[in-house]
C-alpha positions in Angstrom: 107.9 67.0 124.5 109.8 69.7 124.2 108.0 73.4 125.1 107.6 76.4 123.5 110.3 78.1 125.8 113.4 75.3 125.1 112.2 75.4 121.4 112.9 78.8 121.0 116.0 78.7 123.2 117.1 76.3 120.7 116.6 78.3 117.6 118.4 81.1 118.9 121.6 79.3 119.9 121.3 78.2 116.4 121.4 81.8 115.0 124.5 82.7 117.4 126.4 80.2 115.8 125.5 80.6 111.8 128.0 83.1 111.6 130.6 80.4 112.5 129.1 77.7 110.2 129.0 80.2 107.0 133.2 81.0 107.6 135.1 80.2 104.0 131.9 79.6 102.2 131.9 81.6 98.9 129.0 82.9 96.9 125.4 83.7 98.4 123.6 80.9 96.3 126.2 78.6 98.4 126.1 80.3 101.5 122.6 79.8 101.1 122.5 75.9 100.6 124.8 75.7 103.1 122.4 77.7 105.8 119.7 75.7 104.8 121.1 72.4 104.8 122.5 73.1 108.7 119.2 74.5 109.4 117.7 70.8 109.0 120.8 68.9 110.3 119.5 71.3 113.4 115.8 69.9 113.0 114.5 73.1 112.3 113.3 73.4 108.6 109.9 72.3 107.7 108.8 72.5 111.1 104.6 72.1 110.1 105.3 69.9 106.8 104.7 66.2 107.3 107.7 64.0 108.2 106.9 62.0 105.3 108.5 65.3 102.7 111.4 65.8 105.6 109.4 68.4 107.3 109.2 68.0 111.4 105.6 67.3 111.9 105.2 70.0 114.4 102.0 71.7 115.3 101.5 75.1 113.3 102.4 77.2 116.8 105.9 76.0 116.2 106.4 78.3 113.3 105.1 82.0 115.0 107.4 80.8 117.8 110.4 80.1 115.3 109.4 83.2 113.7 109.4 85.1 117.0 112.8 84.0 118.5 114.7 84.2 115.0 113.3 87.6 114.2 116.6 89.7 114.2 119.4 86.8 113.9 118.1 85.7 110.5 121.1 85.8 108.0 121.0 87.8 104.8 121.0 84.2 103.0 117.6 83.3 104.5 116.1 85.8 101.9 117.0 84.2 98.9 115.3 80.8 100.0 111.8 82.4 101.0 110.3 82.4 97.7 111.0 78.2 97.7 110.3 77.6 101.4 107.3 80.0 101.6 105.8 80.1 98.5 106.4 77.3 96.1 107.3 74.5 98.5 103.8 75.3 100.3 101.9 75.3 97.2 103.1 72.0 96.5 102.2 70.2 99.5 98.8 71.8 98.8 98.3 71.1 94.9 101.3 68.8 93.9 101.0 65.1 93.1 102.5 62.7 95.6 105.2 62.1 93.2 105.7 65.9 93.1 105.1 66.2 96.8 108.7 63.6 97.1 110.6 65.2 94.4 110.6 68.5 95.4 109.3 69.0 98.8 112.9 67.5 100.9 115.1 68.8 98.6 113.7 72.8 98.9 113.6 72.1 102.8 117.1 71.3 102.8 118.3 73.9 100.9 119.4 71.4 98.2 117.2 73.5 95.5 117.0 77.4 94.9 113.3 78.6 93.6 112.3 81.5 91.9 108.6 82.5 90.5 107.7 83.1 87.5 104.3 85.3 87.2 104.7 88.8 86.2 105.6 89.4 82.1 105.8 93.3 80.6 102.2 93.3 79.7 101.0 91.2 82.8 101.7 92.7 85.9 98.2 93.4 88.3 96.3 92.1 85.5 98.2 88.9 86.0 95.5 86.9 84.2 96.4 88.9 81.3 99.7 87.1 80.7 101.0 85.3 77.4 103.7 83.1 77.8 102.7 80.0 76.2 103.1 76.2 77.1 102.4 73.6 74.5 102.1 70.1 75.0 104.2 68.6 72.6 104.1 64.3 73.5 106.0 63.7 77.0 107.0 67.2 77.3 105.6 71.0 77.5 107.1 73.7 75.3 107.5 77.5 76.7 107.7 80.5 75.1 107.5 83.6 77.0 109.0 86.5 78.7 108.9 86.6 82.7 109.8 89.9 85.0 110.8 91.4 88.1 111.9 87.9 88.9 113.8 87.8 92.0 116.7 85.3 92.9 116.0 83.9 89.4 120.3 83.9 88.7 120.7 82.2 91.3 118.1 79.6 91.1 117.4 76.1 89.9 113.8 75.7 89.8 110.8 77.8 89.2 106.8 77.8 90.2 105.9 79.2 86.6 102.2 80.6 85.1 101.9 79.4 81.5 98.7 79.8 79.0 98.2 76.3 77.7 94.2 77.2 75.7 94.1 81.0 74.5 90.7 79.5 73.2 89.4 79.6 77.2 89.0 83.0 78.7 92.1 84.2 80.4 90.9 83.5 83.6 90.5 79.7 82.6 93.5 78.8 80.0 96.1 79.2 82.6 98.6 76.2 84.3 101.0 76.0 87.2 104.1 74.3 86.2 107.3 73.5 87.7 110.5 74.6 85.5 114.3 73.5 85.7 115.9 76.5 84.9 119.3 74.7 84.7 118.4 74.4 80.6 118.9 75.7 77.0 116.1 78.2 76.3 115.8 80.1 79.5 118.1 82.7 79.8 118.3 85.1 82.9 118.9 89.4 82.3 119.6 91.2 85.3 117.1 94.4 85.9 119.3 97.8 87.7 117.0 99.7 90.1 117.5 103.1 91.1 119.4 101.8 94.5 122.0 100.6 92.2 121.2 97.2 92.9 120.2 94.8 90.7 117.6 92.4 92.9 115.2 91.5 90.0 115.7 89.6 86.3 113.8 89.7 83.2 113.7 85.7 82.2 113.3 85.0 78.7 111.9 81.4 78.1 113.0 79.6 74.4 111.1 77.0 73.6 112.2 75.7 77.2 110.9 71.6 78.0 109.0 70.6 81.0 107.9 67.2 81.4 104.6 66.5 80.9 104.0 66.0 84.6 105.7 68.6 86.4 101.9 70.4 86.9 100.1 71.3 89.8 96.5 71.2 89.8 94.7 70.3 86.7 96.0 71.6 83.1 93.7 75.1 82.6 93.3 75.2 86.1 95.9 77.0 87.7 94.5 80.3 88.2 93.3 79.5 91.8 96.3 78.2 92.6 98.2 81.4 91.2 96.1 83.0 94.2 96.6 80.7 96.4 100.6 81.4 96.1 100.3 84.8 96.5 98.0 84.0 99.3 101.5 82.8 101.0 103.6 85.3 99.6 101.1 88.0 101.5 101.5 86.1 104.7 105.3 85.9 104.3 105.8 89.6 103.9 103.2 90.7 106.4 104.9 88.2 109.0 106.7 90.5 110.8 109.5 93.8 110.8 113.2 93.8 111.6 113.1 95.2 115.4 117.2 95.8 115.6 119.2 97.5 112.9 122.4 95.7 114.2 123.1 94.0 110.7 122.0 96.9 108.6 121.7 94.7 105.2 121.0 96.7 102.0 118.8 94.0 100.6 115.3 92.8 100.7 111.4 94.7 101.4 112.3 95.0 105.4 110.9 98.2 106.7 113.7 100.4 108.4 113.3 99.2 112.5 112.5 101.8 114.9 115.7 101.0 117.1 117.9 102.4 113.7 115.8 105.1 113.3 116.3 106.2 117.3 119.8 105.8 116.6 120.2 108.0 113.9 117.8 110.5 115.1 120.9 110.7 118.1 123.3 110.8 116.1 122.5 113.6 113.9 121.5 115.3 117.1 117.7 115.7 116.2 116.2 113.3 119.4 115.3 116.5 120.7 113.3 117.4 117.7 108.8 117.5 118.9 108.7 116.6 115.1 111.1 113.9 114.9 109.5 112.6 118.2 106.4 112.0 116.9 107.3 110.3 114.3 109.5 108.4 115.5 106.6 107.6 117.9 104.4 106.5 114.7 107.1 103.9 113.5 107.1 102.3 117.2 103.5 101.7 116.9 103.6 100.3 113.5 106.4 97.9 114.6 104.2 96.8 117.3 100.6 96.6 115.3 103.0 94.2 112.5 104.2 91.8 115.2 100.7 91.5 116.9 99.0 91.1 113.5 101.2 88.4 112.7 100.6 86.6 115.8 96.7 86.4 114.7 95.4 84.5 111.6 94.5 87.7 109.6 93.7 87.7 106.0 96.9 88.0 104.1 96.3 91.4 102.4 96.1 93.1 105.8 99.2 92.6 106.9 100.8 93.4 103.1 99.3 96.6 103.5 100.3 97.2 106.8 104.4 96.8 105.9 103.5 99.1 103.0 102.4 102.0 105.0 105.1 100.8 108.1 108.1 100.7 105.0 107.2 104.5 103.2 106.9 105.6 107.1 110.0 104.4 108.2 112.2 105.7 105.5 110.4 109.2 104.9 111.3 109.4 108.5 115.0 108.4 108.1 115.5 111.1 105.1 113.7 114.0 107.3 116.2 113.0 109.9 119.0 113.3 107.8 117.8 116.8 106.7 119.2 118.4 103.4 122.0 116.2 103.8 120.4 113.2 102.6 119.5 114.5 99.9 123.7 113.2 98.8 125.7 110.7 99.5 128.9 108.6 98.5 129.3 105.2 97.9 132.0 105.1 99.9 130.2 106.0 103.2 128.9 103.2 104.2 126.8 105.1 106.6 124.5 107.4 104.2 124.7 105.2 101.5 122.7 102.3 103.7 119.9 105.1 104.8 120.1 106.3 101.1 119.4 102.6 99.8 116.4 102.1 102.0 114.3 105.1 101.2 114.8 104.5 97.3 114.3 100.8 98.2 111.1 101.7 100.3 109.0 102.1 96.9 108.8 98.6 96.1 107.0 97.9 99.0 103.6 98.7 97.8 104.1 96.7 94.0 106.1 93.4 95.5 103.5 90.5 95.9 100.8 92.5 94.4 100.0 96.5 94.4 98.3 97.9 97.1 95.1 98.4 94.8 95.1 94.8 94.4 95.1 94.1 98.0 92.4 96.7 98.4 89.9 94.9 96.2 90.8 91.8 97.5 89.8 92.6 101.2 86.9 94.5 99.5 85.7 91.8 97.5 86.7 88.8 99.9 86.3 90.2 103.3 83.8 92.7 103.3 81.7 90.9 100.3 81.7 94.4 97.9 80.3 93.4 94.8 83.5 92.9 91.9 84.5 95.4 90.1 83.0 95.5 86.5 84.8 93.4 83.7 84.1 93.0 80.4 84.5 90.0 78.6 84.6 88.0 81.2 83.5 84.9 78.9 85.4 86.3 76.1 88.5 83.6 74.6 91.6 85.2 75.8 92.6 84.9 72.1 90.0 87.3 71.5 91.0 89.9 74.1 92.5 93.6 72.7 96.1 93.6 74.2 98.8 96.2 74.1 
């Protein structure tokens, strides 16, 4: 059996030769599959998923040890396969059919399959129940009409966990599915969102009369809301999971807070180490760093450690612009230097909406943790149908 010690040993020879393994590979969504697929050749994808999806059967300790030794190798293609591997693929071997389990499980492990989700719409954002985007059973098939937003990886990716109303004559709560979309297909078409970083990391998704078959559902049909939770559930834990500790790659891409190691760095070489102000706050993002990793090595409830990257991401990068003084205030593209600290303190903003606002998480702990009575609701029985939108 092998230990903890030669199993991490393992994963990070594995990371010191990815480099080598991505050479002549072109396009991210490739690079991607590629990564993936040599991360399972390796036997190191699906580490706690049963061997019977392609997972490695390995006790749950196996992934905080993974998660531990890979922590600063991970390449910039990991990111666009968390939403599948973390997030859909879980929710599958939780809710989804054996038949679903075998379909979709192996192939998202290997890297075979890019996933997307598809939750949020323009009127439907924290109030997520709230959403319209319809699904109509129409014999062997579902028919969806909707608009999805802030979709991330969704121009890259094949399938999609998706939130449809299938009975506006249930209340909102109660009239909502989980199905599983190809998004290789007339009627979905993919718009790319610009943020204020210049990038363009999310999509609006606008859905056609797109076809589903009939059993591509998780759960029961109306009963998908708990399972909508239960997803975000494992999005929580995946972004709570941990913090970048070296700034060696310095990616502009992703909800990373800026590590402590960077910061130091720049605070030396804009000559401000000296600085009692910069100290101490340099001293705040340390212990930050450190409260993430220990969190994430104890089964805390998944908001906690959401909210803890929120506050560790805004802290980080208000500390990297007071470092860079009135000079950060502008920047070129072409240097490199400022425009990757520039990026990350625009970027830093997102943190606190991405897998559920900071209010959200709030009442949930509230509500679930400390057993505060629910907010007040109206019409909680009410058919959404019924409801006053915008």
């Amino acid at each position: 059996m092998e230990s903890r010690e030669q199993f991490q040993d393992r994963v990070r020879s594995f990371y010191l030769g990815m480099e080598q393994e991505l050479l002549g590979i072109e396009g991210p969504a490739n690079r991607a599959r590629a990564y993936r697929g040599a991360l399972m050749q390796a036997g190191l994808a699906g580490l706690s998923y049963p061997r019977s999806v392609g997972g490695q059967g390995l006790d749950p300790d196996f992934e905080l040890a993974f998660r531990q030794a890979s922590l600063d190798l991970l390449p910039p293609e990991d990111a666009m396969l968390t939403i599948g591997i973390d997030m859909a693929l879980s929710t599958i071997g939780e809710y989804g059919s054996e038949e679903l389990q075998q379909r979709f499980i192996p192939t998202g492990l290997a890297g075979e399959e890019i996933w997307c989700q598809l939750y949020s719409e323009p009127g439907a954002g924290s109030d997520l129940a709230g959403l319209t985007t319809s699904a109509v059973r129409d014999g062997d098939e579902w028919i969806v009409t909707g608009q999805k937003v802030w979709t991330s990886v969704a121009e890259h990716a094949d399938l999609a966990i998706l939130l449809a109303r299938t009975d506006p004559e249930l209340p909102k709560h109660r009239g909502i599915t989980m199905l599983v979309l190809n998004m290789h297909q007339p009627g979905v078409n993919v718009r790319p969102l610009r943020q204020m970083t210049g990038a363009a990391e999310f999509n609006e998704v606008f859905l056609d009369e797109a076809r589903i078959p009939v059993d591509w559902i998780l759960g029961e049909v109306n009963g998908g809301w708990p399972l909508a939770v239960a997803l975000l559930a494992h999005e929580r834990t995946s972004l709570g999971q941990g913090v970048r500790t070296s700034n060696e790659a310095k990616a502009k891409t992703g909800r990373a807070p800026l590590p402590f190691d960077g910061l130091v760095q720049r605070a030396r070489d804009q000559a401000r180490l000296a600085d009692p102000e910069i100290r101490q706050e340099l001293a705040r993002v340390y212990c930050g760093e450190q409260l993430i990793a220990w969190g994430a090595a104890r089964d805390l409830h998944p908001s906690v450690g959401k909210l803890w990257r929120t506050i560790q991401g805004w802290r980080a990068a208000q500390l990297a612009h007071l470092i860079g003084g009135t000079s950060a205030m502008a920047w070129t593209d072409d240097d490199d230097e400022a425009d990757y600290w520039a990026y990350h303190v625009l970027n830093c903003r997102g943190m606190s909406l991405g897998g559920g606002t900071d209010e959200i998480q709030k009442n949930t702990l509230g509500e679930r943790v400390l057993g505060l009575p629910r907010e007040p609701g109206a019409h909680r029985d009410t058919p959404f149908r019924d409801l006053l939108r915008n």
